[in-house]
N, CA, C and O of each residue as an XYZ file, in Angstrom:
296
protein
N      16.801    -13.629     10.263
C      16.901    -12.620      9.225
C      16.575    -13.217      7.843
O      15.772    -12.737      7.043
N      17.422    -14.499      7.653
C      16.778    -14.962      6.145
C      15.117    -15.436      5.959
O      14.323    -15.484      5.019
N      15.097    -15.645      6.927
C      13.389    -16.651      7.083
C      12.246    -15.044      6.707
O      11.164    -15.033      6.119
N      13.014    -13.869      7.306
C      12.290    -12.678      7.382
C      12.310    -12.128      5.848
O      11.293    -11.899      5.194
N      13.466    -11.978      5.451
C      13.385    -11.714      4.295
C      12.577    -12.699      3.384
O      11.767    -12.110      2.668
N      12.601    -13.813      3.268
C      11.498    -14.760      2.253
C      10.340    -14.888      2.478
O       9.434    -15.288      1.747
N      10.334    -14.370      4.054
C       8.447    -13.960      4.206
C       8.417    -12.555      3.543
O       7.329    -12.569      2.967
N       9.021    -11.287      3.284
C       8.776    -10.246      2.375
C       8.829    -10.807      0.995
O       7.888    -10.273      0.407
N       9.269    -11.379      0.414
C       9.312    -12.038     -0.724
C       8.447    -12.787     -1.310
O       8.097    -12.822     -2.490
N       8.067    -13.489     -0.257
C       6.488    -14.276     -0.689
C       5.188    -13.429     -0.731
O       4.356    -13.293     -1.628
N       5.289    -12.772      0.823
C       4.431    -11.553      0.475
C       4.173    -10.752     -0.870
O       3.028    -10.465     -1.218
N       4.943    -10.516     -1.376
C       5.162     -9.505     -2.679
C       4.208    -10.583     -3.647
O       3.140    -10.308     -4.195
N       4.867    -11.752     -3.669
C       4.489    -12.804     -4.771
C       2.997    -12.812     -4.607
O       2.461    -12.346     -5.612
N       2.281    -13.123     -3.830
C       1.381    -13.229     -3.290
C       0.540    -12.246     -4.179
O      -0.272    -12.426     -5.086
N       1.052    -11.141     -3.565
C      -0.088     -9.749     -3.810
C      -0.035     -9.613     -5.523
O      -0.875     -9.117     -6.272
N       1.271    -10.244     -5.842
C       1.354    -10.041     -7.217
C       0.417    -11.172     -7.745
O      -0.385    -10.918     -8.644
N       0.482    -12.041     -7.364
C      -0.433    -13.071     -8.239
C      -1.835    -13.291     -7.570
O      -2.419    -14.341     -7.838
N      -2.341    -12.516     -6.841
C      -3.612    -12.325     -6.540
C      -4.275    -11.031     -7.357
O      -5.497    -10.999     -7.496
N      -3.505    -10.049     -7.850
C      -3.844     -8.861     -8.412
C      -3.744     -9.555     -9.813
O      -4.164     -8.816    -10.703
N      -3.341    -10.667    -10.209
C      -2.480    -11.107    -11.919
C      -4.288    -11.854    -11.989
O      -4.794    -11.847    -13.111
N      -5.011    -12.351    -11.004
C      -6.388    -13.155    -11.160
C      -7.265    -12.409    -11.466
O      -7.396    -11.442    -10.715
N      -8.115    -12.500    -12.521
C      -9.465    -11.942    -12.899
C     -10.479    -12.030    -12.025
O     -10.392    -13.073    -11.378
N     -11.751    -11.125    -11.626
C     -12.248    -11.240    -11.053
C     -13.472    -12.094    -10.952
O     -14.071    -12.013    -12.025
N     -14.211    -13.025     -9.955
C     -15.040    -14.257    -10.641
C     -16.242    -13.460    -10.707
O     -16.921    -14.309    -11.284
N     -16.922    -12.617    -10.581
C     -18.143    -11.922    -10.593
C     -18.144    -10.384    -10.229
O     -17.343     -9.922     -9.417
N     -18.932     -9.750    -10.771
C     -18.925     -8.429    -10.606
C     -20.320     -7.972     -9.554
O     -21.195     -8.772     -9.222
N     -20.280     -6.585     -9.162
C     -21.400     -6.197     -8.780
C     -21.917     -7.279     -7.256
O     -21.409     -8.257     -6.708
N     -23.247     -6.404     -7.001
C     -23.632     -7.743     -5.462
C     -24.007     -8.516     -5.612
O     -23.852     -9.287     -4.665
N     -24.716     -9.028     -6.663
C     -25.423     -9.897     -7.089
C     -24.445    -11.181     -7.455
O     -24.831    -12.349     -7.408
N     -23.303    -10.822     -7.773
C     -22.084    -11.721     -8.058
C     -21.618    -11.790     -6.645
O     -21.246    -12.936     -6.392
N     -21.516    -11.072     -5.749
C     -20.773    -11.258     -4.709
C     -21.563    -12.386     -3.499
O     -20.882    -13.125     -2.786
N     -22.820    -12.350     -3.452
C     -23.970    -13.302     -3.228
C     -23.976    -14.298     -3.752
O     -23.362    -15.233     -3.236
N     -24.650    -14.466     -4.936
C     -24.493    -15.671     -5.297
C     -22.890    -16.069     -6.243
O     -23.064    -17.186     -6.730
N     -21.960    -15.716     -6.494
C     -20.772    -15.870     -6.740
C     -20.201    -16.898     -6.023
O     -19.780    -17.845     -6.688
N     -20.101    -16.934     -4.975
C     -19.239    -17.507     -3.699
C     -20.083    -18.844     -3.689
O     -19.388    -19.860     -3.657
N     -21.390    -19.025     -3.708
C     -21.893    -20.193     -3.869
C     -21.606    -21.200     -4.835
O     -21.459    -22.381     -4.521
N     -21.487    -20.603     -6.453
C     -21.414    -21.237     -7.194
C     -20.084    -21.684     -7.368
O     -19.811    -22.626     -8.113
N     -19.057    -20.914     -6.573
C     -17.795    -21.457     -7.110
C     -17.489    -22.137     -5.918
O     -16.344    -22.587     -5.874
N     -18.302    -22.358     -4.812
C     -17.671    -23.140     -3.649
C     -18.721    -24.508     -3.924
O     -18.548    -25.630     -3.448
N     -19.799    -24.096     -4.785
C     -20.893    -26.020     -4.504
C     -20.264    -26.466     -6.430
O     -19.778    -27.550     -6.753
N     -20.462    -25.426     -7.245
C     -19.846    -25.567     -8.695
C     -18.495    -26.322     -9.043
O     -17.469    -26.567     -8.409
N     -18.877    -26.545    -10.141
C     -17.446    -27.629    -10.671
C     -16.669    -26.392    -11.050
O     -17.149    -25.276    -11.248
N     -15.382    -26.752    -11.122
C     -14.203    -25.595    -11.179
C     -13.821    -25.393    -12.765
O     -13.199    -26.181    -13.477
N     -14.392    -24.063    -13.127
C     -14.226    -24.223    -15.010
C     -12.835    -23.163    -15.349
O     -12.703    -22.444    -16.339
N     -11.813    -23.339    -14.115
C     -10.517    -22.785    -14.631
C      -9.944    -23.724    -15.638
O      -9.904    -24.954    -15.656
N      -9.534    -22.871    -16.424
C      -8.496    -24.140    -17.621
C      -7.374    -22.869    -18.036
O      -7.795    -21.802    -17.590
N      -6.498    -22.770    -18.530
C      -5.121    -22.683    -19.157
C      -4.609    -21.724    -17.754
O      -4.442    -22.171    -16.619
N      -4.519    -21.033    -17.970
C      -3.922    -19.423    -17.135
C      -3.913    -19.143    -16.235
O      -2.971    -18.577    -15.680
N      -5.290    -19.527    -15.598
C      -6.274    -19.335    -14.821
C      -6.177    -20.399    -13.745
O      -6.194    -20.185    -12.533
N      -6.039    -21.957    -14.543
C      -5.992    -23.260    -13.526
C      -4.380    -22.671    -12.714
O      -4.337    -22.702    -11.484
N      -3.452    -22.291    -13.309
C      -2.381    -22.373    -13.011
C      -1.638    -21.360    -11.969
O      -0.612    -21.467    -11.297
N      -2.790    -20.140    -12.162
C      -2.454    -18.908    -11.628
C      -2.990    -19.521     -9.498
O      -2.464    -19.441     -8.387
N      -4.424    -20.123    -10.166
C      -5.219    -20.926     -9.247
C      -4.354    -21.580     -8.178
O      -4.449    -21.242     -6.999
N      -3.419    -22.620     -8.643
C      -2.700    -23.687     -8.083
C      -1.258    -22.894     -7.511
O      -0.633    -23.411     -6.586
N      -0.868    -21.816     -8.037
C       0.193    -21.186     -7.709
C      -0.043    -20.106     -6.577
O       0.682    -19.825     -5.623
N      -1.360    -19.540     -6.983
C      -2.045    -18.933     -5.845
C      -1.951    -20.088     -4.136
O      -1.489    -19.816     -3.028
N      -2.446    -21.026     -4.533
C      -2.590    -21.782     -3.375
C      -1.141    -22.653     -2.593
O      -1.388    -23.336     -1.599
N       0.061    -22.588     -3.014
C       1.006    -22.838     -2.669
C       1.874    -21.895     -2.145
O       2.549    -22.184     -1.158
N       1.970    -20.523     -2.806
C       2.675    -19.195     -2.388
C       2.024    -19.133     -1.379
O       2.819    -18.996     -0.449
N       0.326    -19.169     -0.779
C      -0.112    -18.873      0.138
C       0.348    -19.817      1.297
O       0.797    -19.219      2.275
N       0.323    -21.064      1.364
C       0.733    -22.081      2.299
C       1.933    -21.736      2.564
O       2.296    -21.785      3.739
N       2.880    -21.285      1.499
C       4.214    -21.300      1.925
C       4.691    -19.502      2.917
O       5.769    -19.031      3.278
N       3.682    -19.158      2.992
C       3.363    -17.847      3.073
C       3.555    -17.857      4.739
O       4.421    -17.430      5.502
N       2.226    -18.605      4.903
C       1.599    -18.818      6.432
C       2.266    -19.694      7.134
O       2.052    -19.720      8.346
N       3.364    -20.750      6.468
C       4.094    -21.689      7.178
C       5.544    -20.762      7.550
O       6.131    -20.757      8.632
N       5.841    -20.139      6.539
C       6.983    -19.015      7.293
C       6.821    -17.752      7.884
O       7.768    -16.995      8.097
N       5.316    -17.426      8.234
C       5.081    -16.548      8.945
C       5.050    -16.807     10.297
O       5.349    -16.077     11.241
N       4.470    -18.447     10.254
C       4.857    -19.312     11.562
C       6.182    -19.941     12.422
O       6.470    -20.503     13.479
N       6.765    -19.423     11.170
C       8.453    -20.084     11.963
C       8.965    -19.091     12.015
O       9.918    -19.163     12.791
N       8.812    -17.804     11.439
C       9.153    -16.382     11.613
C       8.375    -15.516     13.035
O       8.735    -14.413     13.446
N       7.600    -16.094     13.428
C       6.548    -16.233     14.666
C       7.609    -16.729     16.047
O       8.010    -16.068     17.005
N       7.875    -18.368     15.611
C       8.309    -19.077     16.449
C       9.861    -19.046     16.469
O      10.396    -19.925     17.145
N      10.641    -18.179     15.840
C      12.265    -18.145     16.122
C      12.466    -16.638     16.712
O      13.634    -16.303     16.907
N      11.368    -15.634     17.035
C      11.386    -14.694     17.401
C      11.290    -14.503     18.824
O      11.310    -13.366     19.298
């Protein structure tokens, strides 16, 4: 029950700080070549953005690791 509840909790966080990120390109032409440049490109997040970045990527790990033990105690 607690493990369940902090996977709804992270969830929330999640959606909240994925909706809190600006978008990296607009239109198809961004959606094409977009994904290239920010996956072969040097990473030009700095203040808000680096942080939203790095917080994004930990809520998510911590996301999928208790969705897995919420998986495996069931």
């Amino acid at each position: 029950m607690f493990f369940e509840v902090l996977l709804v909790i992270f969830s929330i966080a999640l959606i909240a700080i994925v909706l809190l990120q600006k978008g990296k390109s607009a239109g198809l032409s961004g959606a094409i070549s977009g994904g290239a440049e920010h996956l072969f490109g040097k990473s030009k997040a700095r203040g808000m953005e680096l942080v939203l970045q790095r917080v994004t990527v930990g809520v998510a790990a911590a996301f999928f690791i208790l969705a897995i033990v919420v998986a495996v105690l069931k």
